[in-house]
Each structure stands twice: as structure tokens, then as C-alpha cells.
N, C-alpha and C positions, 0 to 999 in steps of 0.2 A: 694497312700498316697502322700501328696502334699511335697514338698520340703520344709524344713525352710529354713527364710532368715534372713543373716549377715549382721550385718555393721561393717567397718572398718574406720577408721579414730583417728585422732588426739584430744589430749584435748584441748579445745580453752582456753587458758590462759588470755586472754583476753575478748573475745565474752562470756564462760562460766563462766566467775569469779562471785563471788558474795555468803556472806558467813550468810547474813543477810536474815530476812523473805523478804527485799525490790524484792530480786531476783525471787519470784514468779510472779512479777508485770512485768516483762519484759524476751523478748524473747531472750533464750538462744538457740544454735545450737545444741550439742548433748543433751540435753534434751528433743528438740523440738522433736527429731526421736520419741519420745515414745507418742508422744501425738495426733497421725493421728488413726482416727478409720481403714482405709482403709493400714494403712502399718502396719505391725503387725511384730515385728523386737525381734525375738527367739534369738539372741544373738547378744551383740552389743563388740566390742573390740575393746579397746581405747587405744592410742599408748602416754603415759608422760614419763617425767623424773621424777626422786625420787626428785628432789626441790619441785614437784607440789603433791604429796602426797597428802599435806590436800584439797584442790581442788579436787581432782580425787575423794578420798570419799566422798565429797558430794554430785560430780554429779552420785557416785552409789548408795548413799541413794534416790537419789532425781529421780531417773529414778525408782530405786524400789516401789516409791508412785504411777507416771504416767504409769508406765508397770508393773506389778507386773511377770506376764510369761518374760519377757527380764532379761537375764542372762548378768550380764555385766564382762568383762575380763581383765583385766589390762596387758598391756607390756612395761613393761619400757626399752627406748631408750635414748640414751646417744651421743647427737649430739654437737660436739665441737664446730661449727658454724649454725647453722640455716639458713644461708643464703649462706653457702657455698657451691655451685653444685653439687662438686663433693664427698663431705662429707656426704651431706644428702642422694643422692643417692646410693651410698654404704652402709649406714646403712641400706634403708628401700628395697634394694635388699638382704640384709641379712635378713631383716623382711621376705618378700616375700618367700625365700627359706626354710625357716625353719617353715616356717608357715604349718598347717597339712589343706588344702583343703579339702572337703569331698563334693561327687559326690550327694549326698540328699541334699546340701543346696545352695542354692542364694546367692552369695555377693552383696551387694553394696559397693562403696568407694566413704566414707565421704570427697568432694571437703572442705566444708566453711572451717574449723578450718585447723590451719596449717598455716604460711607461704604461698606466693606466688610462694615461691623456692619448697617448699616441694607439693604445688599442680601438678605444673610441673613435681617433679619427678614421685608422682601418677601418673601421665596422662601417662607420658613413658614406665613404667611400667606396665600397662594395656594392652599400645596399641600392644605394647612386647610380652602379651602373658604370662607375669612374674604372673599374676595375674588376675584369672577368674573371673572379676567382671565386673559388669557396674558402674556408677556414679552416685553418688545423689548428689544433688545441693540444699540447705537449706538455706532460707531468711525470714525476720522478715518480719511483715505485712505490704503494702505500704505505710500505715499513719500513720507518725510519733507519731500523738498524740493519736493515739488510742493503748492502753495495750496490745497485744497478745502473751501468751508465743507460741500459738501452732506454725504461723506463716505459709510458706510455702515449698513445696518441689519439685523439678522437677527429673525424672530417665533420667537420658542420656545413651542412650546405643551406643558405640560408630560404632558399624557397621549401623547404620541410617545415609547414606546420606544426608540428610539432614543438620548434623553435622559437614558436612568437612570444613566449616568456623573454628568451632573449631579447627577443627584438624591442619588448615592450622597457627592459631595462637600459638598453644604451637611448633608446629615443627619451624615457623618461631625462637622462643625462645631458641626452643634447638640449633638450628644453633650456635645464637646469641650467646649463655652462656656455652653450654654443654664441658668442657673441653680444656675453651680457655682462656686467661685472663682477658676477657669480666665479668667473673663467678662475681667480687668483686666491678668493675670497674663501677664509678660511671659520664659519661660525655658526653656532648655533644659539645663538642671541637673536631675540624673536624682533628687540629693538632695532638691531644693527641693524637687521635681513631686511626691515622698514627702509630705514634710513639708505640704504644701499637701495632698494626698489625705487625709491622717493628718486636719488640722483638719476640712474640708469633714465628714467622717465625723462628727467631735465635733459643732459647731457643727445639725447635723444630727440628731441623738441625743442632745444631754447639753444639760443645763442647769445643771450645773457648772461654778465659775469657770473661766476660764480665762487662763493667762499667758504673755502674748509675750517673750519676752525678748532682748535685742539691740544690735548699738551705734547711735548716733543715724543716724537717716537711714538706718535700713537699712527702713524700712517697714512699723512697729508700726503707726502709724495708720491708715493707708491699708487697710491689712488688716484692722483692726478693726470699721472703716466698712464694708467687703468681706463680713464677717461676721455682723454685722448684716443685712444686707441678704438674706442668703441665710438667715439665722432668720427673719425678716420674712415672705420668700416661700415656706418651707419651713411656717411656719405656716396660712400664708392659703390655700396647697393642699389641707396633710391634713386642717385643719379645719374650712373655709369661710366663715371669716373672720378677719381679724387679728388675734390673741391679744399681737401683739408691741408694745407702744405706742413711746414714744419713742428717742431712741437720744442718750444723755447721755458728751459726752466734757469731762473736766477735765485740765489737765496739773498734779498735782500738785507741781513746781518749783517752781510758782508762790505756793503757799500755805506761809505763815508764822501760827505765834501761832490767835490768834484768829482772827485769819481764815481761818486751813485750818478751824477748828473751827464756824465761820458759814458758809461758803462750802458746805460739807460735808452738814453736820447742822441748818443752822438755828439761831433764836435768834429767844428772846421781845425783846420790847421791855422794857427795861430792862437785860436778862442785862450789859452791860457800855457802859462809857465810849465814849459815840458809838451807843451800838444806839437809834435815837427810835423807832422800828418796829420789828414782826415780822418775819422773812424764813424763807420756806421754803427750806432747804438743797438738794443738788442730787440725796440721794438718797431726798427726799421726788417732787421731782420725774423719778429715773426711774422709781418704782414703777410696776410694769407691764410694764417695758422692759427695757433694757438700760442699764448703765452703764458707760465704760469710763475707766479711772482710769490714764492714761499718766503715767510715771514715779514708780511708785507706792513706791518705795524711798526719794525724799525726802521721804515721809510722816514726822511724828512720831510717837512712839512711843503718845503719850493716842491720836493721833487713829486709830492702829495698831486700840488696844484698843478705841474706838470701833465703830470699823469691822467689827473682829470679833465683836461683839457684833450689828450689826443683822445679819449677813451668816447667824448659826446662828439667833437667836432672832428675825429678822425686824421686829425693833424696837428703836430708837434713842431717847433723849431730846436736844432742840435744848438748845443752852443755855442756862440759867436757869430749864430749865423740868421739872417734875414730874411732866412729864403724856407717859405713851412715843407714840410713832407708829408705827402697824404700818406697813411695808412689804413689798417682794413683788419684786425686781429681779434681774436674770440680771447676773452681772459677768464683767468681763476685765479685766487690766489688762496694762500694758506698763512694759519697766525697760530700761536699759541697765546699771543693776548685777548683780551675780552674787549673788541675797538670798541664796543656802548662804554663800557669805561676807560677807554683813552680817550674818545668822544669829549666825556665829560671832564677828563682832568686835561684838554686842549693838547693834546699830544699828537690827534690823530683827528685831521677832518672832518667836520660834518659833514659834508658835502659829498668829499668822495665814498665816503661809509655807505652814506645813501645809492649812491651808485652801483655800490659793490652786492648792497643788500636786500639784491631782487631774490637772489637764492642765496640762505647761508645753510649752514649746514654742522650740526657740531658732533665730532667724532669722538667716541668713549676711549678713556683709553684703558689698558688691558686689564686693571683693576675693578674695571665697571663690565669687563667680558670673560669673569673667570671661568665659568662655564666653555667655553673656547680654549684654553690652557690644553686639554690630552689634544684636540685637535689640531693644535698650531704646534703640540711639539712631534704628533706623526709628520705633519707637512714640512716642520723642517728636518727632521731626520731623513726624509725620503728626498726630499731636496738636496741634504750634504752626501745623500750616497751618490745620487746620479751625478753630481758635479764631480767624488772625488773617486768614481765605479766602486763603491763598497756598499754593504748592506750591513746597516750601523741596528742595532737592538735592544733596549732595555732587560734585564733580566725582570720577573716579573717582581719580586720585593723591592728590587730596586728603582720599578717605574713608579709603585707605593708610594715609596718613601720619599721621591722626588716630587709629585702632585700631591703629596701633605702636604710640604715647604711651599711648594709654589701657588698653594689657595689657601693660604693660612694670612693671618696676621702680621707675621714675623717677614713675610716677602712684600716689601712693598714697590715693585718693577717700579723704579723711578724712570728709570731711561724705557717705558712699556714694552715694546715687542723688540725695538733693538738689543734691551738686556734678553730678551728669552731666545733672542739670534743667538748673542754672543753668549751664554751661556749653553748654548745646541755643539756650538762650533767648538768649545772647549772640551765638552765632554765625549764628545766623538773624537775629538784629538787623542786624549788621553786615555782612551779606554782601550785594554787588551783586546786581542783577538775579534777586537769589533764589536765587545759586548760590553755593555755598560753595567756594571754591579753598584752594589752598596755603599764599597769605597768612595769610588769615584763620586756616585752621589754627594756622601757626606762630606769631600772633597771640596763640592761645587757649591754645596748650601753656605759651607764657611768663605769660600770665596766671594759667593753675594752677600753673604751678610755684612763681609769687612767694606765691602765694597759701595753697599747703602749708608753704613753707620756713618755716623759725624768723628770727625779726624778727632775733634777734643771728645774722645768720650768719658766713659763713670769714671773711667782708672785712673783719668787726668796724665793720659800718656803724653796730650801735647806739648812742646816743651814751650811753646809761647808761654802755655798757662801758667806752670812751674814757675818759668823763670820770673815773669811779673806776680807772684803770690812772693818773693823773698827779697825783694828790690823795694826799698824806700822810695820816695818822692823824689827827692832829689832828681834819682839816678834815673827813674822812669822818666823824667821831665827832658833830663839831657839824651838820656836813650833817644826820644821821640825827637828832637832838634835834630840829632845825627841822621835818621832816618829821612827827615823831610828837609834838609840839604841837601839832597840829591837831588828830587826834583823840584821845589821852590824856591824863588829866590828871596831874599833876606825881607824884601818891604813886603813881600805876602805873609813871610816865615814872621814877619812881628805882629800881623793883624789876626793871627789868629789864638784863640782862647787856650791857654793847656788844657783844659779838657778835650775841645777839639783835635788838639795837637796830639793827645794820646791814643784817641780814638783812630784819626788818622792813618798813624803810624802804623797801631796794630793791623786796621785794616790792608795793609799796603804791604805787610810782611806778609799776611795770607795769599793777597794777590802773588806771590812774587814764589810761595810754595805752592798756587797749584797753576796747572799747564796750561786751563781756559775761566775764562769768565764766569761760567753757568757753577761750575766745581764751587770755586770761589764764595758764589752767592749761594750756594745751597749751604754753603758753613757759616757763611756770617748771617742768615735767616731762617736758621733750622728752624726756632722757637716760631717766629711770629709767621712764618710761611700759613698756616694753616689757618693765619687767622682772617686772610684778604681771600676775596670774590675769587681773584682771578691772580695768585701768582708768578711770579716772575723774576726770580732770583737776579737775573743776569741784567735785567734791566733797570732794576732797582741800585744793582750795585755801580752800574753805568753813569746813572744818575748822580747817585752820590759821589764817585771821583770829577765829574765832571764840575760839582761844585767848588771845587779845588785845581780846575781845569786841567783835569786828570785824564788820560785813557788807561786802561789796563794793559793793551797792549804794548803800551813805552814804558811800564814797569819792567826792572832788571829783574832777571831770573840767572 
């Protein structure tokens, strides 16, 4: 009795999509498996997520036209990242294990559909032993213009010498990605690739804090997360099981007062005005883990000393309370400030600096890795298909004319890789039929440019400027008193100089027209930005209200 034979593979979200009769007019990849008179495929089991439901049943009605005998089987998988190494291959070695093999039948494993990540882990997984199949490789007909759904199919059986090119190419990959921080890691910056070698090595070996340093949106988090991840899996190897518990990220920005000091370290019930309950801070809750403390330069200076206290002696008290709490946490943190010069203008610890500054580490941001630009905008293109099942494309003038703008002078990615996200995200929104042309380009360049410029620009559109170029003395003098009765009161509102009071004011209508601090300070420091070590619009301009005991946030909008 001859053996049946399996297929195993992925639903192509993209390659199989198609919900119209148009879809019989071109060639789909697991449908195609049914339509070879010579492969005759007794059961086929397709691996989707429950997003892709209505897709999955079509290509099981649509295989039941083409195969009527092929039994098609559904498993839904639930991959957090699709591109993430070590994510995917964890899940589809739990596919593997739990999978019921039976000694009557044949596999194959469906290479086309899937990711490039997820063919990899296939390929590993095979050669492993995790899974007794061979490989089928599935392609549309050579000629474009000719219709074919049936298309072609090649078996790769991996013990064919023949083959070890292949084999030599996914191992070179595994090297490359398998559990290093390669896995995310989008560059061809001979520096970066350093500096990433440099951590992977720490992060691997030390349990020492350590510090990312950088401007925003160059990739502190992201990497942090990255890192974790590979201590995680670097544990649960050499030890045999997880030694690493949670993974605690806070943006310290955020925290003010008492509440960086609650939010932090915790607080008994009663310790202060509003506390009706206990709360466990958050570096009760990494104990165990990791914690990583992004922008950790806008820390105060108690919560500094705090900090540095549980970080040597491994114990902290919450506040209002007597009673210390041991801990036991690995940390990182991330700055966009330069702390040797908060150091020295007394803003930021010596002490904990020192601490922090076994490993620092300082991260280019995307202006210093233009070289990385076509690469990071294939990886997000292929990113927003698989998220939104489409296959998004440049035309080829219009990939041109986008990587002129975008390694030119005139783009200066203030916000780095978040502007080249959100510029990804727009132009695959907007783009017909999935292809990205010329328009759209030219669309997107004047979007970022508006978008970098200074609100007052050459035109003198803003109307602040306007209106104070035609306004006497006088009038500017009482303008600025009306303004700053709002929020001072009359004995400050006398101690201060009209010049002050003008300057003031202007500044406080700016705050009040944009939505965040950093906008804000990027307007009132266009000019002198470039002239400091290490700027910092946001902070700068923090400063300066607080000299008038100001926040931005209790500015009216």
C-alpha cells in the first residue's frame, strides 16, 4: 500500500490572497499544490492566524474544486512578530512537537508562503530532524504575461548533495540571526555592526548596567527589548531554565514629584496626600529581571540617590515606610542627554553616572547611518505588508526619487527611524493598487519637509511674527501683562523686567500652539541648537519655565 502524502506550510497572505472570481486568472501558491496531475497531495495543513480566517476558507473551498480527495486542516498560530527569530522558531518547534507524524505518510514542507524568517526556521527544523519531511518549492510560470494558476514545483530532499549550496546559505543565516541581535537588526554600517557585536558580547557576559545613549528615535527601546531577549534566551540555554524573569520598561520623562518616587519605589498607605493604598513600585516589580529606565537623565536628583542606593546595596525603602525591600534586578537605561555634561552642570549624579558607566554605549542616529536608508525602508515595507497581508512596492523611478530626498541634505530625519516608520506607513496608506509612484513620492517629500521646517519660516507665515512687527510698545508691553495673568500672580507679575515679560509671553503662546514640549523647543532653539555638545530642546525649554515656576503641561491650549 503506497504511503499518503502531506503538505505542510503557511497561508500566503499575500501570494494566496484574492477574494474575487479575478483569482482564478492567476497563480496562487497553496492552491497551486492541488493542481499537478503527478503530485497527488492526501492532506494538505496550513498553518494561519485567526486575523486570516476569511482567506483560509477560501483557499479551503478553492483547493476542494482543484483536489476534491485533499483534505485540507487548519492550525492556527499566533506569532507576535513574524520576523522575529527567535519567536517564530519557538512557536513552529511547538508546531513540530505536537504534531502527530504517522509512519504511512510523506511530508513535504511548503517553503514559498511564509516569511523569509519563517522559511529559515522550516529549513532548521527539518535539517534537525524536528520534522520528517522534505521541501517543496512552488513558483508561478516564467512568463509574466502568460495566466497560469498551476505554475511549478520542485522536491528538495535535503540529504541530495547536490543541495549543500543550499544548506550552506540558510546555515550561513543562522549564524548571522539565530539568537544574536542580528535577529531585528537592519544595517550595513561597518560601525554599527561593531557596536551591536560589542553589546551582544556584554549583554551575554555581564550583568552590569548598562547605558544606551542617543538622540530620540534613534532606537534605545527597541534595542533594549532586543536585549532582553537575548539575556532571556542566553539564560534558559546555559542553564536550563529561566533565571531571567520580567522585563520592566519606564520612560522616566514621565515622572514628576512624588510620583516618580511612587511609581519607582512604591509607597505605604498613608506615606502622602492621595496614597489610600499600598503600591508596589516598579523596581519591586523587576526583581528577578531586568529593568530598563529610558530617559533616565530626567530623573530627579532624591530619586538619582534612591536609585543608587537599591542598585549597590540591593535594597530600597517605598515611601513612608521603615521597612527596606531587598531586590535583585539587572538594569539598562537609555538618555538622549550627554550625563558627562549633566555631570558637570549638577543636574545628573556623579556618583550614579559612575555606576551606570561600566558599559555605555552611544547609538548613531539615522543621519550617521544613511547608508542603511534602502535597507530599512525594504524592512519596513515588508513589515506593513505582512502586518496588513499586502505586498506594498516602489515603482522603480519612484524608489529613485524617494532615496535622493532621503540621503540628501534637504531630509534631515529629526524624529530618525520613527520619521522613516511614519513616512513607510503613509505612503503605503496612500498608494493605489499597492504601488508606490512618483506622485505619492513627491507627496511625501513635501509632507516631510513641512514637517521638519520651523513654523516661522522665510515667508514670515507665523502670525506671532506678523503681529509683533506692527504693534508699538505700548501695546506689546500690555499684550505680555494679559498673557502672564494667567498664570502669575500680580507680586511675581511686578518683579519681573518687560523685557523678560516679553520674551515670556512669546514664549508661552508657542507652548500653548504646539501639542508637546520637544515641538515647542525645537522652535524656540532652531538657531542655537547646533551650537551645544549635546542638545536638548525640551529640556532646555523646561528649564526655562520653571524659572517662572512654570510647567508646560499647565499651559492652556
Amino acid at each position: 500500500m503506497m504511503n499518503k502524502t502531506a503538505v505542510i506550510g503557511f497561508l500566503g497572505t499575500t501570494l494566496d490572497n484574492g477574494f474575487n472570481d479575478k483569482r482564478w486568472q492567476r497563480w496562487r501558491p497553496t492552491v497551486s499544490l492541488g493542481l499537478h496531475d503527478e503530485l497527488l497531495v492526501d492532506e494538505l495543513h496550513i498553518l494561519y492566524s485567526k486575523r486570516d480566517k476569511r482567506l483560509f476558507k477560501i483557499i479551503v473551498d478553492d483547493v476542494a474544486q482543484v483536489s476534491p480527495n485533499t483534505t485540507v486542516i487548519g492550525h492556527h498560530v499566533a506569532l507576535s512578530s513574524p520576523w522575529d527569530f527567535a519567536d517564530v522558531y519557538a512557536e513552529l518547534y511547538d508546531f513540530a512537537a505536537g504534531f502527530d507524524f504517522q509512519d504511512n505518510t510523506d511530508y513535504l514542507l511548503h517553503l514559498t508562503t511564509g516569511t523569509h524568517v519563517a522559511q529559515i526556521c522550516w529549513f532548521l527544523l527539518v535539517e534537525a530532524g524536528f520534522i520528517p519531511a522534505d521541501l517543496i518549492q512552488t513558483s508561478p510560470c516564467p512568463r509574466p504575461d502568460q495566466a497560469d494558476p498551476q505554475g511549478r514545483y520542485q522536491v528538495i530532499d535535503l540529504d541530495v548533495s547536490r543541495y549543500d549550496g543550499l544548506r550552506e546559505r540558510f546555515e550561513a543565516e543562522k549564524q548571522q540571526h539565530w539568537q544574536t541581535l542580528q535577529a531585528n537588526l537592519v544595517t550595513q554600517n561597518a560601525a554599527y555592526q561593531k557596536l551591536i557585536s560589542d553589546i551582544e558580547k556584554v549583554a551575554t557576559r555581564s550583568t552590569a548596567p548598562i547605558l544606551l545613549m542617543g538622540a530620540t528615535g534613534a532606537g534605545k527601546s527597541q534595542l533594549a527589548g532586543q536585549i532582553y531577549a537575548l539575556k532571556k534566551a542566553k539564560a534558559s540555554s546555559t542553564q536550563g531554565k529561566n533565571t531571567l524573569e520580567q522585563f520592566i520598561e519606564v520612560n522616566c520623562a514621565t515622572l514628576r514629584g512624588d510620583t516618580a518616587m511612587s511609581v519607582l519605589f512604591g509607597h505605604v498607605k498613608g506615606a502622602f496626600t492621595g496614597a489610600a493604598t499600598s503600591r508596589d513600585g516598579l523596581l519591586k516589580s523587576a526583581d528577578g529581571g531586568l529593568l530598563f529606565l529610558d530617559e533616565i537623565g530626567e530623573l530627579g536628583l532624591d530619586e538619582q540617590a534612591m536609585l543608587l542606593t537599591a542598585l549597590e546595596e540591593q535594597r530600597f525603602y517605598p515611601l513612608g515606610s521603615d521597612t527596606p525591600i531587598s531586590v535583585s534586578f539587572q538594569l539598562m537605561a537609555g538618555t538622549n542627554k550627554d550625563l558627562r555634561q549633566a555631570v558637570a552642570n549638577g543636574e545628573f549624579r556623579a556618583d550614579l553616572f559612575a555606576r551606570l558607566n561600566t558599559w555605555t554605549f552611544f547609538l548613531p542616529s539615522l543621519k550617521d547611518r544613511l547608508e542603511d536608508l534602502p535597507a530599512n525602508i525594504d524592512y519596513e515595507l515588508a513589515r506593513l505588508g505582512s502586518e496588513q497581508q499586502q505586498q506594498y512596492r516602489f515603482t522603480p523611478e519612484a524608489r529613485q526619487l524617494y532615496e535622493a530626498f532621503a540621503m540628501s541634505a534637504d531630509a534631515t530625519w529629526q524624529g530618525n527611524f520613527r520619521d522613516l516608520t511614519a513616512s513607510m506607513i503613509r505612503l503605503t496608506t496612500l498608494a493605489e493598487s499597492k504601488v508606490i509612484r512618483n506622485d505619492d513620492v513627491q507627496a511625501e517629500i513635501e509632507r516631510l519637509t513641512h514637517l521638519w521646517e520651523l513654523p516661522d519660516s522665510l515667508n514670515g507665515s507665523n502670525s506671532l511674527s506678523k503681529k509683533s512687527a506692527t504693534l508699538d510698545s505700548e501695546t506689546i508691553e500690555q499684550g505680555s501683562h494679559n498673557v502672564l495673568r494667567q498664570y502669575l500672580d500680580e507680586e511675581t507679575l511686578a518683579t519681573i523686567d518687560p523685557f523678560d515679560a516679553v520674551q515670556l509671553a512669546y514664549v508661552i503662546e508657542v507652548c500653548i500652539s504646539y501639542k508637546n514640549q520637544a515641538a515647542a523647543g525645537r522652535y524656540l532653539y532652531a538657531n542655537s541648537r547646533d551650537k551645544l555638545k549635546s542638545p536638548n530642546d525640551s529640556d532646555r525649554l523646561r528649564k526655562y519655565l520653571m524659572k517662572f515656576g512654570l510647567r508646560f503641561d499647565e499651559l492652556k491650549r
